[in-house]
C-alpha positions, -999 to 999 in steps of 0.1 A, spaced: -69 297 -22 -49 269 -2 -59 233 -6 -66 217 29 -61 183 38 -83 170 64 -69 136 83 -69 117 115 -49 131 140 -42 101 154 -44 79 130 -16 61 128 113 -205 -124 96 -220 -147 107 -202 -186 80 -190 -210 89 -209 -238 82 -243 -220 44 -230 -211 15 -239 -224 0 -216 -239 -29 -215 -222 -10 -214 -193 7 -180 -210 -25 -169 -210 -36 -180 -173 -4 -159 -162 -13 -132 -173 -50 -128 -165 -37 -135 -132 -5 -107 -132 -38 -84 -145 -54 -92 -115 -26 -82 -90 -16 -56 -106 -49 -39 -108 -54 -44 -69 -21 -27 -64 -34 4 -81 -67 0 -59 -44 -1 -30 -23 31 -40 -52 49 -49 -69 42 -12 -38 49 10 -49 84 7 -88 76 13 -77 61 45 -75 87 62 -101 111 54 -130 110 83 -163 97 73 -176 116 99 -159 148 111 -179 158 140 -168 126 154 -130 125 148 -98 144 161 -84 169 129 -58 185 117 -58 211 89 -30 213 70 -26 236 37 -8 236 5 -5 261 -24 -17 245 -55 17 254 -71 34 232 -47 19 203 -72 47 191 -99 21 173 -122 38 181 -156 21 148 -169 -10 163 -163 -25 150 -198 -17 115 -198 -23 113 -159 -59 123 -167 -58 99 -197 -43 71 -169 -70 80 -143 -95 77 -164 -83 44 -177 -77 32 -135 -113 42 -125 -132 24 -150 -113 -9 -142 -114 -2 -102 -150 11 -100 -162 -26 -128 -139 -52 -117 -115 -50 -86 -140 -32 -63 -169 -55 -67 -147 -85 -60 -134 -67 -32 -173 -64 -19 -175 -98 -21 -148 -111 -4 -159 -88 25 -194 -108 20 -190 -142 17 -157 -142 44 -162 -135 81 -141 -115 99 -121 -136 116 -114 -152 82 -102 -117 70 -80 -110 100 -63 -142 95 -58 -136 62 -44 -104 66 -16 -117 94 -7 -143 67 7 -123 45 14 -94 68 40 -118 87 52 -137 52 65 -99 39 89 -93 73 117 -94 58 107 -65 35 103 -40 68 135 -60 87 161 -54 57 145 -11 52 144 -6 91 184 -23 90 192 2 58 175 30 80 202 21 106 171 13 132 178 -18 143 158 -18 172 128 -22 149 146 -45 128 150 -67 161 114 -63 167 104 -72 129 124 -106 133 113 -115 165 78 -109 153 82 -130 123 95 -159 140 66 -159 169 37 -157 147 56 -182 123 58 -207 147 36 -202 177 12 -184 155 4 -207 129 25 -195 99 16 -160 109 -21 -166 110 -24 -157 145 -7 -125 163 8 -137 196 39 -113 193 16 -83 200 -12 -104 223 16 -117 241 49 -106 242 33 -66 232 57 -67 201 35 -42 181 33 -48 141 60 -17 125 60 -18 88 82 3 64 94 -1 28 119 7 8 101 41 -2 103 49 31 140 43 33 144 68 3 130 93 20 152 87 53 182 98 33 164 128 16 149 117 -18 124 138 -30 93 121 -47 104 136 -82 73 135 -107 36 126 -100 23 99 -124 -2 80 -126 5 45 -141 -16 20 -156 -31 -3 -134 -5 8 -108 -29 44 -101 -13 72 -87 25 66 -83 60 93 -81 95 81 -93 103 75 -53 75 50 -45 77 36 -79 117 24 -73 104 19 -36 77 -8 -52 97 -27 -72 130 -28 -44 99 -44 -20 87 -70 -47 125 -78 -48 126 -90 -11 94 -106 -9 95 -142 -1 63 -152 -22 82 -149 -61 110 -172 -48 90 -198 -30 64 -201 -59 65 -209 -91 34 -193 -118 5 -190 -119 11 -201 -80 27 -166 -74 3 -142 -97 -26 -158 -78 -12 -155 -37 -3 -116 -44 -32 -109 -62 -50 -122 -31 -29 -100 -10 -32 -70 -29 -72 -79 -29 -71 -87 7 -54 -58 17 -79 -26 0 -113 -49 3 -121 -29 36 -115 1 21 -131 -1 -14 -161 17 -8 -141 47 6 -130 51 -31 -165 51 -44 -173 75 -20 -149 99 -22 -151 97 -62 -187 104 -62 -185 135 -38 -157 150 -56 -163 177 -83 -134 166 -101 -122 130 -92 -88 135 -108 -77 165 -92 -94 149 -54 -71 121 -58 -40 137 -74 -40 162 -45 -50 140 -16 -23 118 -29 4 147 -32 -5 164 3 2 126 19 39 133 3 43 172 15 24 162 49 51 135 54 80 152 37 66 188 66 68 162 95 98 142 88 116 155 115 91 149 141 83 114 126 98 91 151 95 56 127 120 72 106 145 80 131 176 64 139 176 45 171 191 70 196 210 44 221 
């Protein structure tokens, strides 16, 4: 029987040998930290978009054949998963909980531009390699607005003002713009669910993100681990939720996480942020 996905329709240098070792230490409790939001984060793109109340959301149905799944890792994934949830479910989501408690919401928003703005040049060099550079133009001119005028990004006048809507995209994307398939599922420790596409497309973002080069450690493992925290925390319950109402929570997530790949990889065509601009 075909698996159906149910979604939104509209939804849219310091070296080590000169550290302390403490400081060693420090580092890495803090590179633990960010890299264990980054799995929360991949493992809630998915949970995004499934409604938490049907009856009162727009839906599409779209179904997949279970072979359609290339999970040939399928024992260590499991192992991996099981690994992800008991470190998501005891330590990243209830920080996440509290950072949604103790901060208002205009805190959070603010937060949220901040490092939205401080990662343009990820989305303006991808939209340039996608030869759109319409949106690159748009990226830039973004950037410097809320840089300036904004605050160092923490306010958003390039959309409340000038209607210069926030367009990301990443080097992931870009693969897929020239045809890359997402090879092999895996899910990575830490990292959660993860393909050898989004994988390369991860590290090619880290590589033109501002923070690494204008910080030293443990200055840099502690602002992306606040990003990666910021950036799930309002949808850490979803993963709760989903996990508990799911017979199976490694299959739920494996396949809402692969039918976000064929979904994208089916629509492509009619998916106008990856199209060139037509002048």
């Amino acid at each position: 029987m075909p698996l159906l996905e149910i979604t939104r329709l509209h939804t849219a240098g310091q070296t080590l040998r000169k550290q302390p070792v403490y400081g060693l230490f420090h580092s890495f409790r803090l590179a633990l930290v960010f890299l264990l939001a980054i799995g929360v984060s991949s493992a809630l793109i998915a949970a995004e978009t499934a409604p938490s109340n049907l009856s009162d959301d727009e839906i599409t149905v779209v179904s997949y054949e279970p072979s359609e799944f290339n999970d040939p890792l399928i024992g260590f994934n499991r192992a991996m998963f099981a690994f992800n949830d008991f470190s998501y479910r005891y330590a990243l989501i209830p920080i996440a909980k509290t950072y949604r408690y103790i901060a208002p919401q205009p805190v959070q928003n603010g937060v949220s531009n901040v490092f939205s703005n401080i990662k343009a040049p990820i989305h303006i060099v991808n939209y340039l390699l996608q030869w759109q550079p319409s949106k690159a133009g748009t990226s830039t001119a973004r950037f410097l607005i809320n840089t300036t005028i904004g605050i160092a990004g923490i306010f958003d006048p390039a959309e409340a003002w000038f209607s210069l809507a926030k367009e990301e995209t990443g080097f992931s994307d870009t693969l897929a713009h020239y045809g890359t398939g997402y090879g092999t599922y895996i899910v990575l420790p830490f990292l959660g669910p993860a393909d050898l596409r989004s994988g390369t497309g991860m590290v090619a973002d880290y590589l033109l993100n501002p923070v690494p080069y204008l910080t030293e450690q443990p200055d840099t493992s502690v602002i992306m681990a606040a990003d990666a925290l910021q950036n799930f925390a309002p949808t850490a319950e979803k993963y709760e939720t989903l996990r508990d109402e799911s017979d199976d929570p490694y299959l739920f997530f494996r396949n809402m996480y692969l039918q976000g790949l064929l979904r994208d990889q089916q629509f492509k065509d009619s998916d106008t942020n990856l199209q060139p601009d037509s002048q």
